[in-house]
Backbone as CSV, one residue per row, in Angstrom:
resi,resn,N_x,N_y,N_z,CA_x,CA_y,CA_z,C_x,C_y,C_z
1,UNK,53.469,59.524,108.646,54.726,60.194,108.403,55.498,59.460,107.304
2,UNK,56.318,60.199,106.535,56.895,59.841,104.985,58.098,59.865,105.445
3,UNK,58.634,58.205,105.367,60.031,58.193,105.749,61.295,58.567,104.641
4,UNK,62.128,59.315,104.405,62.868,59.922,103.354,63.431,58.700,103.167
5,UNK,64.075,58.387,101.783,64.889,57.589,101.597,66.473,57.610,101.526
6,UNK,67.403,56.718,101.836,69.100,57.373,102.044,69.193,58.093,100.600
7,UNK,70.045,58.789,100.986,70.632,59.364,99.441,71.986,58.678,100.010
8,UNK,72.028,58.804,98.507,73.361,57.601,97.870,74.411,59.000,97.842
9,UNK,75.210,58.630,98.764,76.623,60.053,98.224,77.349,59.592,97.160
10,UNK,77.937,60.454,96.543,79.135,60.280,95.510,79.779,60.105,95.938
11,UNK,80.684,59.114,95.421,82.257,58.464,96.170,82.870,58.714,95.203
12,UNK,84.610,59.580,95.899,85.224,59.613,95.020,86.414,58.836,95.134
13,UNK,87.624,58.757,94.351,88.364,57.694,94.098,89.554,58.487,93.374
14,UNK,90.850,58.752,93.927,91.614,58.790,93.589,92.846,57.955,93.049
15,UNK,93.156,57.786,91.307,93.534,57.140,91.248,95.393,57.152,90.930
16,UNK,96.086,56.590,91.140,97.645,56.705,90.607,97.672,56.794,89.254
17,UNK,98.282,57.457,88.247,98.248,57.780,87.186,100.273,57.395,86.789
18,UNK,100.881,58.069,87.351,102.215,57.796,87.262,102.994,58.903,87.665
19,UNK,104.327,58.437,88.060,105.362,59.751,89.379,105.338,60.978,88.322
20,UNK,105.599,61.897,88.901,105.379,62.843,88.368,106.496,63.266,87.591
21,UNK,107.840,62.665,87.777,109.032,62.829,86.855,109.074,61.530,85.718
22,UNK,107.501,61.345,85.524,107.793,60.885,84.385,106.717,61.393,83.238
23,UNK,106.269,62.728,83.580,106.212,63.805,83.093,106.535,65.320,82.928
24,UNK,107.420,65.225,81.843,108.411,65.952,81.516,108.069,67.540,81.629
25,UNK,108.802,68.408,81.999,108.149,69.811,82.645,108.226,70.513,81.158
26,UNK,106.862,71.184,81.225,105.983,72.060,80.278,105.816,70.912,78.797
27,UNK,104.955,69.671,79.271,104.887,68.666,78.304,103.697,68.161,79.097
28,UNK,102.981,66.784,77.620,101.769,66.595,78.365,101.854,65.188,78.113
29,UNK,100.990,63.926,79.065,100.827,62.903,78.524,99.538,62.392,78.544
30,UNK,99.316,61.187,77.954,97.598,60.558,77.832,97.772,59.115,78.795
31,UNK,96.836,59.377,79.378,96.098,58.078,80.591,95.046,57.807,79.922
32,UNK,94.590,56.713,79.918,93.231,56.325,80.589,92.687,55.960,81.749
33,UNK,91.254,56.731,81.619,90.966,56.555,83.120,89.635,56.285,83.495
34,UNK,89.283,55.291,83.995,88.039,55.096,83.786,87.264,54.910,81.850
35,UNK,87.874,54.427,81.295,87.244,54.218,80.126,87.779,55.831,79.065
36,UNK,88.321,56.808,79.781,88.225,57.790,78.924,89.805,58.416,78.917
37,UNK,90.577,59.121,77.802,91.468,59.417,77.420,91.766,60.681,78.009
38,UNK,92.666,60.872,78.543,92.902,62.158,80.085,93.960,62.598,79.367
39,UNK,94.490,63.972,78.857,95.395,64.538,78.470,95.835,65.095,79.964
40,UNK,96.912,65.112,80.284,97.650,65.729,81.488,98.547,66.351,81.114
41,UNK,99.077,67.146,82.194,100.074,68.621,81.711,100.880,68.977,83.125
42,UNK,101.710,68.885,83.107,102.761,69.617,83.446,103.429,70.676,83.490
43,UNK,103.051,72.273,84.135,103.695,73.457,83.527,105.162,73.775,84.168
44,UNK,106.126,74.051,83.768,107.174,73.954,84.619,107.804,73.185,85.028
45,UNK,108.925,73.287,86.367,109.276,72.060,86.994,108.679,71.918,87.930
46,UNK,107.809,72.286,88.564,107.416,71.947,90.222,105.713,71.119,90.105
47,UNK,105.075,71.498,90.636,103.467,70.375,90.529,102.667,70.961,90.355
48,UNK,102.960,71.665,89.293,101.813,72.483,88.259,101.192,71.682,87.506
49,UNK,99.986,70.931,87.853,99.438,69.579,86.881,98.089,70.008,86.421
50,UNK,97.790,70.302,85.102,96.341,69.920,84.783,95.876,69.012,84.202
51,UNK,94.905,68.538,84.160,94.067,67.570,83.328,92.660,67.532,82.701
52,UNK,92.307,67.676,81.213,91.639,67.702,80.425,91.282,66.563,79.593
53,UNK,90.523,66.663,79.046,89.839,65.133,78.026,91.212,65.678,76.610
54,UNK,91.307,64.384,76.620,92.792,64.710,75.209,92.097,65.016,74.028
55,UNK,90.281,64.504,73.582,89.788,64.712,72.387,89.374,65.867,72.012
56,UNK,90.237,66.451,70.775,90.084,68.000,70.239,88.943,67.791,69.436
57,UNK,87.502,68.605,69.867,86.828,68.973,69.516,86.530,69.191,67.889
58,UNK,87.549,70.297,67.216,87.474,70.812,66.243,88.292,69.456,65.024
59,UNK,89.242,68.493,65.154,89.679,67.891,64.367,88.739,66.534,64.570
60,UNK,88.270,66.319,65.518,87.781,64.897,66.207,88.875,64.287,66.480
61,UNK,90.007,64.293,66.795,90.838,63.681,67.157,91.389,63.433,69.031
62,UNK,92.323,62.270,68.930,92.508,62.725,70.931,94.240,62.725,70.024
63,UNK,94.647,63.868,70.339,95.346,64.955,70.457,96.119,65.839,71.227
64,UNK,95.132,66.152,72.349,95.479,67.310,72.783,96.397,67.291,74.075
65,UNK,96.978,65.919,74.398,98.031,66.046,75.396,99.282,65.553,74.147
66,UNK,99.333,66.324,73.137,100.431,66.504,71.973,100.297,67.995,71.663
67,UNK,99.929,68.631,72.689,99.510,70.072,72.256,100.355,71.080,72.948
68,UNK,100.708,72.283,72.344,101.716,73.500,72.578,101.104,74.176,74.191
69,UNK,101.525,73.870,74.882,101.228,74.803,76.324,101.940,76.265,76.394
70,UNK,101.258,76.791,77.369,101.554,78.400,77.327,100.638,79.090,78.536
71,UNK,100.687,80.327,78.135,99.414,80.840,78.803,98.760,82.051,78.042
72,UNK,97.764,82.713,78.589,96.925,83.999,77.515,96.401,84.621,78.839
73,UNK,96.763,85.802,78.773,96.448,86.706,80.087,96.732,86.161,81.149
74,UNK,97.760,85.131,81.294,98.568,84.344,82.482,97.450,83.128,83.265
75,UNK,97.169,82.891,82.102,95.588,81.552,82.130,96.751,80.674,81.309
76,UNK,96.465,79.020,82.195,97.519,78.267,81.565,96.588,77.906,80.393
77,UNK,96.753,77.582,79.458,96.552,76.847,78.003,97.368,75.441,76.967
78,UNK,96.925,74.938,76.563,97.052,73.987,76.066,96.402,74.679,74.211
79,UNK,97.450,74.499,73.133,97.114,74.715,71.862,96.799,73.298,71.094
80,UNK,95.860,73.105,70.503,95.612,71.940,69.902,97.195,71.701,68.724
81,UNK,96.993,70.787,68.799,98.850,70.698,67.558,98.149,70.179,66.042
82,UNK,96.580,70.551,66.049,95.969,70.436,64.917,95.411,71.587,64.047
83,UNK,94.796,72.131,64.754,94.277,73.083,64.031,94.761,74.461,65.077
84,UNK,95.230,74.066,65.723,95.781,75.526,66.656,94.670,76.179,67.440
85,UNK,93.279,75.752,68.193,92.776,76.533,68.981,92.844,75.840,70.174
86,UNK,92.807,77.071,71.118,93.387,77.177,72.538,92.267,76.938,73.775
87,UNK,93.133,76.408,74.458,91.928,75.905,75.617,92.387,75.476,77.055
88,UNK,91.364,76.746,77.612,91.942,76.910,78.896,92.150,75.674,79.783
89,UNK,92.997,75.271,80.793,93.371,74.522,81.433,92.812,74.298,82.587
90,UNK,92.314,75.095,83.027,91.623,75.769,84.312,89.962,74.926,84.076
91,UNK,89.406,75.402,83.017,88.248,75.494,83.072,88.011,74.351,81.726
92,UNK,88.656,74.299,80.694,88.416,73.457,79.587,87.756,74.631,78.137
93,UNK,87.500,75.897,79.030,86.437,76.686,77.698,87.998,76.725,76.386
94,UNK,87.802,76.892,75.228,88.061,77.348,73.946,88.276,78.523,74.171
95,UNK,89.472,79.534,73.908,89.446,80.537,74.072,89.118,81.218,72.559
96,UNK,89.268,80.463,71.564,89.007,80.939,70.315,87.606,80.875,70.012
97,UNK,87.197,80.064,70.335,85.695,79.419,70.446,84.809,79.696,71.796
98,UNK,84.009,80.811,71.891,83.094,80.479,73.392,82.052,79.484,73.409
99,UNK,81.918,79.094,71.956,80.940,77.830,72.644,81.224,76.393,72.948
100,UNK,82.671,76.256,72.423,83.177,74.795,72.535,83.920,74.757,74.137
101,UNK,83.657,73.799,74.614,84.380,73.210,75.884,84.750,71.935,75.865
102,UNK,85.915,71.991,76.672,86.440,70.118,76.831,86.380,70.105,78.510
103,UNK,85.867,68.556,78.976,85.857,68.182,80.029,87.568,68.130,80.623
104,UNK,87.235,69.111,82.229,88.495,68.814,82.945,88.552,67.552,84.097
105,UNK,89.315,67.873,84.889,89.405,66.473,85.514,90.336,67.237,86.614
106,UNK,89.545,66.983,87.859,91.049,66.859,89.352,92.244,66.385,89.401
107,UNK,92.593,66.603,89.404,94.160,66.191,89.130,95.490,66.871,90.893
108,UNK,96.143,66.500,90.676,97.049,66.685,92.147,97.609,65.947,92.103
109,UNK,98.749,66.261,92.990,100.094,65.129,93.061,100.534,64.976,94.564
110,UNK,100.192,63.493,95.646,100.622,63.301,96.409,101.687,62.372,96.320
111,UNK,102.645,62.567,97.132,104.098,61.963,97.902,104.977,61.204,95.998
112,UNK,104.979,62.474,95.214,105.676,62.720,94.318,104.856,61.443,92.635
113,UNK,103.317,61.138,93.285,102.360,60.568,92.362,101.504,60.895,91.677
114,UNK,101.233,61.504,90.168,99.825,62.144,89.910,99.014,61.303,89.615
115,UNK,97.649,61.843,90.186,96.944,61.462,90.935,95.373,61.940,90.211
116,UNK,94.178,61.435,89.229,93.289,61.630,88.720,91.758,61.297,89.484
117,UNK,90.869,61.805,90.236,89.891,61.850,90.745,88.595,60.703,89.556
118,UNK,88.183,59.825,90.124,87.173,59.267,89.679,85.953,58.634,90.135
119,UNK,85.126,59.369,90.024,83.898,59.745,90.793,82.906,58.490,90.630
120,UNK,82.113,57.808,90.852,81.379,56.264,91.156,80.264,56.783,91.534
């Protein structure tokens, strides 16, 4: 008989990023996290938070938590403040572009802290 070996689970890791009133409503800021540059967003006043990789694709630049928020068919968005293409918040796709995507990221806000998921 073939004894299976453990599988290793993914551990995840939530980390403090900073209170959430010290991101300003319908504005974005940059973390690092784990080695990589996290554009975060704020829609509104209440704990509407997303989080995306800040590096815009199309300029090569990290950018994109300096970028125009909004929405397009009531899909939140983030506009690059470089070359102006749009990218969903939700998902990371390019709405101008279907083949370009940017990495998103978990994001949430407990007992008034946002809060970035980092997986090990």
């Amino acid at each position: 008989m073939v004894q299976a070996l453990p599988v290793r689970e993914k551990i995840t890791t939530w980390v403090n990023i900073c209170p959430l009133a010290a991101i300003l409503p319908n504005t974005g800021v940059c973390a690092l996290v784990a080695g990589q540059q996290v554009a975060i967003f704020r829609l509104g006043y209440g704990a509407d938070i997303y989080a995306v990789s800040n590096y815009d694709p199309f300029s090569k630049a990290f950018v994109l938590s300096r970028g125009i928020l909004g929405s397009r068919s009531g899909i939140p968005k983030v506009a690059s403040p470089i070359y102006k293409q749009n990218f969903n918040l939700l998902t990371g796709q390019c709405f101008d572009d279907d083949t370009v995507s940017i990495p998103t990221f978990q994001v949430r806000v407990v007992e008034d802290k946002v809060q970035i998921v980092v997986s090990e």
